[in-house]
C-alpha positions as CSV (number, residue, x, y, z in Angstrom):
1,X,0.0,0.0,0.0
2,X,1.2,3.4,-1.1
3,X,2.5,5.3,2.3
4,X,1.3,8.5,1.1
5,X,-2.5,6.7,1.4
6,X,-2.5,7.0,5.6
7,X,-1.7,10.6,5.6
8,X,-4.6,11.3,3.2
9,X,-7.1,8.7,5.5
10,X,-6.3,10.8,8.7
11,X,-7.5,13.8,6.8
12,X,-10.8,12.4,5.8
13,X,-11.1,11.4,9.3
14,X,-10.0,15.0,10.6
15,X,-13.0,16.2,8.1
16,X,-15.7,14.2,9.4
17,X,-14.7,14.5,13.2
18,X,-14.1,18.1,13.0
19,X,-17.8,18.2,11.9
20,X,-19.2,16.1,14.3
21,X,-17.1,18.1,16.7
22,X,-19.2,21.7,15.4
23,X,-22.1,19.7,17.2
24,X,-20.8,17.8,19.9
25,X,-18.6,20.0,22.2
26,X,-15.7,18.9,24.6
27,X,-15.9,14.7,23.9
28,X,-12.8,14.5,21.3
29,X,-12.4,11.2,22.5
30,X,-16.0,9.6,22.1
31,X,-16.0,11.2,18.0
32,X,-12.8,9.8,17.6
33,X,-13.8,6.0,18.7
34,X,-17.3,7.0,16.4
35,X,-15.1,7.4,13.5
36,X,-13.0,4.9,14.1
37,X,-16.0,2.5,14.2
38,X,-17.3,3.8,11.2
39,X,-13.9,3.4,9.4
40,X,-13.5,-0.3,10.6
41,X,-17.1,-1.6,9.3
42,X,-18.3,-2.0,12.8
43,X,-21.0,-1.0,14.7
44,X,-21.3,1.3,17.1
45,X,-23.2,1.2,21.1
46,X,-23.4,4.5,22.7
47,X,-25.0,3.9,26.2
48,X,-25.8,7.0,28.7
49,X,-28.3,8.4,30.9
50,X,-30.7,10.6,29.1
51,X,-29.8,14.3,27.4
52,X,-26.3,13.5,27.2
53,X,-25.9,13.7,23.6
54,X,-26.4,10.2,22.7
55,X,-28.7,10.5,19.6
56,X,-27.1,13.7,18.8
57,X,-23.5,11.8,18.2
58,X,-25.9,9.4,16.0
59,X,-27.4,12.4,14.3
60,X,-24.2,14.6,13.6
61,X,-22.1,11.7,12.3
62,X,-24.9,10.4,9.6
63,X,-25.1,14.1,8.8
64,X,-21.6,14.7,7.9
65,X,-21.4,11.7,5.4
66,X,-23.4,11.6,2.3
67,X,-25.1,8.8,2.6
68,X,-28.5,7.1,3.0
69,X,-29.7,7.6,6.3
70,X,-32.9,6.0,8.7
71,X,-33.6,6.3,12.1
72,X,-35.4,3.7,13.9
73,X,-37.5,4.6,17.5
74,X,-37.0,1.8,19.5
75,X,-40.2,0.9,21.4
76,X,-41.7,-2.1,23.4
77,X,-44.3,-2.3,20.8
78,X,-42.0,-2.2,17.8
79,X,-42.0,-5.6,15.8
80,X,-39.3,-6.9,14.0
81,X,-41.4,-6.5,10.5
82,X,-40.9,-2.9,11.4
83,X,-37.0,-3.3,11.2
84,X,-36.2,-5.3,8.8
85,X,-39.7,-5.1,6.3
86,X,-42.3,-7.2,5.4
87,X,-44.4,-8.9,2.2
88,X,-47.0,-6.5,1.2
89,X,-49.6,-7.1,-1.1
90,X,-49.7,-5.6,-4.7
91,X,-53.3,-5.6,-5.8
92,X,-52.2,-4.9,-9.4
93,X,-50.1,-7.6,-9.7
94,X,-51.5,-10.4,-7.0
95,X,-49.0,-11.0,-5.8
96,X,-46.9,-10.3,-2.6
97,X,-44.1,-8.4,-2.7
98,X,-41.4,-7.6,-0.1
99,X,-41.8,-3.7,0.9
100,X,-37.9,-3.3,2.8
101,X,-37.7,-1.4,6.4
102,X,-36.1,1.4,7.6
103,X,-32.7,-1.0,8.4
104,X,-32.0,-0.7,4.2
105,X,-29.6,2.0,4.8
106,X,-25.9,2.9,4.9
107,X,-26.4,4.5,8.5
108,X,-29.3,2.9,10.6
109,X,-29.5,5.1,14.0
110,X,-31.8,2.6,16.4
111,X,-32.1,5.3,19.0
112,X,-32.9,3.6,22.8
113,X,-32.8,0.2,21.5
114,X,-33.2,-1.1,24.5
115,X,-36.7,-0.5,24.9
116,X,-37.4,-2.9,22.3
117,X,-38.5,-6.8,23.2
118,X,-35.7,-8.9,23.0
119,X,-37.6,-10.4,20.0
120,X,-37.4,-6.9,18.1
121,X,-34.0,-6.9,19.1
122,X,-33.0,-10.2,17.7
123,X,-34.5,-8.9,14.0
124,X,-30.5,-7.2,14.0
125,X,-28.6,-9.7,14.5
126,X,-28.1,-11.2,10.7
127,X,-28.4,-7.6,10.1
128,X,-25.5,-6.7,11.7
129,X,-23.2,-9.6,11.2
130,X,-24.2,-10.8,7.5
131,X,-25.5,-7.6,6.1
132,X,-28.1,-9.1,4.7
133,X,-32.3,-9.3,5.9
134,X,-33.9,-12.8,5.3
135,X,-37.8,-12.7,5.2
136,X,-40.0,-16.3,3.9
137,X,-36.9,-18.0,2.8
138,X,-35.8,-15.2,0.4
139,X,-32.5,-12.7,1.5
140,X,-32.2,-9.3,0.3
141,X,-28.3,-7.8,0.9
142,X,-28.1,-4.5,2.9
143,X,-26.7,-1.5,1.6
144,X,-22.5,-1.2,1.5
145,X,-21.5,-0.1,3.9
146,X,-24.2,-0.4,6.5
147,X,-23.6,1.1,10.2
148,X,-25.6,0.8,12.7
149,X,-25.2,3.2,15.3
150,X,-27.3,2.1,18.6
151,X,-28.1,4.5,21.6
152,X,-29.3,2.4,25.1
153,X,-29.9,4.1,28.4
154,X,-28.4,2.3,31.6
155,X,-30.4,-1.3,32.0
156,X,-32.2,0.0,35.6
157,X,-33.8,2.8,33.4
158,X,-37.2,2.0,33.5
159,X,-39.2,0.5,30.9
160,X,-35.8,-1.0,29.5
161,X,-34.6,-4.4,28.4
162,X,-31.0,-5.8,28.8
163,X,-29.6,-6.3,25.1
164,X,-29.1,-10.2,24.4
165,X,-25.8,-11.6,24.6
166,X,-25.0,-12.1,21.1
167,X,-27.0,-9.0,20.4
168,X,-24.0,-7.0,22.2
169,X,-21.1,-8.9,20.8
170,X,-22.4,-7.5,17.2
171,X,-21.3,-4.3,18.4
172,X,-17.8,-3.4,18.1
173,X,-17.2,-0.9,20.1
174,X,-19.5,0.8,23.2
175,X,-18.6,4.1,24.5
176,X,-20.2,6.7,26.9
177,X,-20.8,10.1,26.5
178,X,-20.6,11.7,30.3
179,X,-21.6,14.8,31.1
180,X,-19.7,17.6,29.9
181,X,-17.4,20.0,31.9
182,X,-18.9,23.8,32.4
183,X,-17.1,25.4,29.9
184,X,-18.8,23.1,27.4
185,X,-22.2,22.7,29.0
186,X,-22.5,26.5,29.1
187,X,-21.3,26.5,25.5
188,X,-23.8,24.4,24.6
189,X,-26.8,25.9,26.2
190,X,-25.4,29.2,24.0
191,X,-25.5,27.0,21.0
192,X,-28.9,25.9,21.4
193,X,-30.3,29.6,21.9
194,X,-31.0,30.3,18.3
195,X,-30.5,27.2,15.4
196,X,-30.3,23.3,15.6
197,X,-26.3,22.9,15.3
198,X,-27.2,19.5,13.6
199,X,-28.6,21.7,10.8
200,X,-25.9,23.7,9.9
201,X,-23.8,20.3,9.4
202,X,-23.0,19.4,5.8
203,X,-21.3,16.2,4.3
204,X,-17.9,16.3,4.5
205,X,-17.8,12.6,3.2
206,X,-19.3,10.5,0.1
207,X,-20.5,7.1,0.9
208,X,-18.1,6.0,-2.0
209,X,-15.3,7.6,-0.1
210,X,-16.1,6.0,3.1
211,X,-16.1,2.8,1.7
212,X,-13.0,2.9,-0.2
213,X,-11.7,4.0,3.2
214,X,-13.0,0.7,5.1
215,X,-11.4,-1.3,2.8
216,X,-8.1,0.5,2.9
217,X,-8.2,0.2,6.1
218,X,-7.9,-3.3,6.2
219,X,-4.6,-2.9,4.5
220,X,-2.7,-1.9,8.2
221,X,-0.8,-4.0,9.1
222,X,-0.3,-5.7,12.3
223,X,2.7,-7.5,13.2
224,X,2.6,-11.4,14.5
225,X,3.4,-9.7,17.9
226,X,0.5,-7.4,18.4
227,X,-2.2,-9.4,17.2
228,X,-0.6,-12.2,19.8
229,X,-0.9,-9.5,22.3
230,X,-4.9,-8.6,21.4
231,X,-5.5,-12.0,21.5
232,X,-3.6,-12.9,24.7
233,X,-5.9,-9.3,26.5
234,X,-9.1,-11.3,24.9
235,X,-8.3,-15.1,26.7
236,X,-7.0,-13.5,29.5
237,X,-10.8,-11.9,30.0
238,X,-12.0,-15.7,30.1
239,X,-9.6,-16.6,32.8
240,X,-9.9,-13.4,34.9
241,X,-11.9,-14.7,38.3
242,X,-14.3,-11.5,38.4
243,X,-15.7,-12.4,35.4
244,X,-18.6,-15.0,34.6
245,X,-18.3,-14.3,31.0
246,X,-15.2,-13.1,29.3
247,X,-14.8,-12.0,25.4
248,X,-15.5,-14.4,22.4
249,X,-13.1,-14.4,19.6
250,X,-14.8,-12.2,17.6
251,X,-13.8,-9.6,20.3
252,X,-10.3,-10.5,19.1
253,X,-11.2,-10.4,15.5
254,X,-12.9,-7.0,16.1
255,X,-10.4,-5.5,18.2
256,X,-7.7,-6.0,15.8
257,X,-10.0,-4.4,12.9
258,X,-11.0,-1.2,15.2
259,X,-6.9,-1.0,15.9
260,X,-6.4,-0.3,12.4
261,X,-8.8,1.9,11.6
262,X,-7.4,3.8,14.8
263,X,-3.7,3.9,13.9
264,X,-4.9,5.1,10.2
265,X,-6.8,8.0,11.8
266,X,-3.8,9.0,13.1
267,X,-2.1,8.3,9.7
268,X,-0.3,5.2,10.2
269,X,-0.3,2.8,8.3
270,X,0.6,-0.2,11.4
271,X,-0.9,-1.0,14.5
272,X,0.3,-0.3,17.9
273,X,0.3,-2.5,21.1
274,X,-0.9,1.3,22.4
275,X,-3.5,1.5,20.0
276,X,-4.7,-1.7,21.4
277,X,-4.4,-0.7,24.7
278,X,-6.8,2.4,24.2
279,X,-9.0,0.3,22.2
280,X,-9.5,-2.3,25.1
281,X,-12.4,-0.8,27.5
282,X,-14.4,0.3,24.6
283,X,-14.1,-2.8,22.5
284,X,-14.3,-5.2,24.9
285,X,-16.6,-4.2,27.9
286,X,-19.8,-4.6,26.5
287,X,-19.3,-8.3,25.9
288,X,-17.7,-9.2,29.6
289,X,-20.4,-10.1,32.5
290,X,-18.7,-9.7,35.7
291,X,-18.9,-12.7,38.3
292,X,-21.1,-10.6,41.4
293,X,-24.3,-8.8,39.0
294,X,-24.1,-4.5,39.6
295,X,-26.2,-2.5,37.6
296,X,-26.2,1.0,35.8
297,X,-23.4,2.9,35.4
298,X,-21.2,0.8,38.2
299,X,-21.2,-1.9,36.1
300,X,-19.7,0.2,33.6
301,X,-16.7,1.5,35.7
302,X,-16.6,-1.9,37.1
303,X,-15.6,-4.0,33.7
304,X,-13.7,-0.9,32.7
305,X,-11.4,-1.2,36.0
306,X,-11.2,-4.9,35.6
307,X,-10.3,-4.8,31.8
308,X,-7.1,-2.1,32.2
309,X,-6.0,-4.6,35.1
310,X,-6.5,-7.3,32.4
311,X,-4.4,-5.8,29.9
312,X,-1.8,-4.7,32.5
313,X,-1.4,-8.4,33.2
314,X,-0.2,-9.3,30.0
315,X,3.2,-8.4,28.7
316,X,3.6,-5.9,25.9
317,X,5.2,-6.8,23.1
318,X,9.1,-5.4,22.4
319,X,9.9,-4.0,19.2
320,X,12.4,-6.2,17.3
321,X,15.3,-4.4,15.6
């Protein structure tokens, strides 16, 4: 791969996180992990208490790409006909004909997805893994690239459901927002007085770019010794004693993929062992169920804790001459 390629990849991701940044104040971190999602062909779980900015990171991403975009309203009534689409009859023909749903998109936004039924929620999981929607035997392919971007408030929210287990391991990353410091909060209450900030955003990104992007992406490359070292951090989350449930391999698989897309933002064109090390938490804490149950956002700083003492454990790998 031409080395003049990652120079020009961290400037398309600049573009697109300098516009979500125009709309999302003071959380450089959280847009970069968004793009580097979006740059890996992953999936994205953004999980926070309410009015954070949740949907709003969902929102100002799908509007700074041109792209096809749908957002789904997560509800406990929703069916999974309303995801994925459904045979419809045409009168003039006689015939039944499949009518697609709102997941036929290159962004899908599924905002508080888990207030679904676990049955809705299970109409995305050869969505998000196959790209593709099967419905009466027949399957229709999803657009390329398709990204799901999924908001969830904490599980003791009321009227929420916990996401299944393989429902979460589709997602390669989670990340939470927090709330913001002052500075920003009172710079976003200004912001707010007179326009919608996500209406002032504007593509800064084709579709076709984005995917020529992805697969470029996949072109990093990562030494013998650092994916050893991701995958050493994954079995060592099976082994740890606080845990009941520790990362599958796709964890591994993923967290390799998200490592590349990371060190390209930053216009590399290998991976890091540090790139896996900030990659860790986000990647891998959604998929880990910790021995003793906690709930809401302790849980959260729980596996966090317990995942940077994972990766501590295992030896970083030194750089041959």
């Amino acid at each position: 791969m031409n080395p003049e390629v990652w120079p020009e990849i961290q400037r398309i991701a600049a573009a697109v996180m300098a516009s979500i940044g125009s709309v999302i104040t003071g959380k450089p971190q959280a847009i970069r992990l968004a793009v580097t999602v979006l740059l890996a062909g992953g999936h994205l779980l953004i999980e926070d208490v309410p009015g954070v900015g949740k949907t709003m990171l969902a929102r100002a991403m799908a509007a700074s790409l041109s792209a096809s975009v749908h957002r789904i309203q997560f509800t406990p009534d929703l069916l999974p006909s309303d995801v994925t689409g459904a045979p419809v009859y045409n009168q003039e023909k006689r015939a039944f004909e499949f009518e697609p749903g709102p997941i036929f998109a290159n962004v899908v936004i599924g905002d508080e997805i888990n207030r679904a039924s676990p049955k809705t929620q299970s109409a995305l999981l050869e969505c998000m893994e196959e790209g593709q929607v099967t419905v009466d035997a027949v399957s229709y392919p999803l657009d390329d690239p398709f990204h799901v971007i999924a908001t969830q408030n904490p599980i003791d929210m009321d009227g929420t459901f916990g996401l299944l287990e393989a429902q979460r391991d589709r997602f390669m990353a989670r990340l939470t927002m927090g709330y913001p410091d002052e500075r920003a909060e009172r710079a976003l209450v200004r912001a707010r007085d007179v326009v919608d900030p996500i209406a002032q955003v504007r593509p800064v990104a084709s579709i076709e770019l984005v995917r020529d992007v992805i697969t470029r992406c996949r072109y990093v490359q990562a030494s013998d010794a650092v994916v050893d070292y991701a995958v050493s951090i994954v079995r060592a989350t099976r082994a740890a004693e606080s845990l009941r449930l520790g990362a599958s391999p796709r964890a591994a698989i993923q967290l390799i993929a998200a490592a590349k897309a990371y060190a390209a933002t930053h216009g590399r064109g290998h991976v890091l062992p540090d790139d896996i090390d900030d990659l860790a938490v986000p990647v891998l804490s959604h998929r880990l169920l910790p021995a003793v149950p906690t709930r809401g956002q302790d849980v959260l700083a729980q596996l966090a804790e317990l995942i940077e003492q994972v990766v501590a454990s295992v030896p970083v790998p030194v750089p041959v001459d």
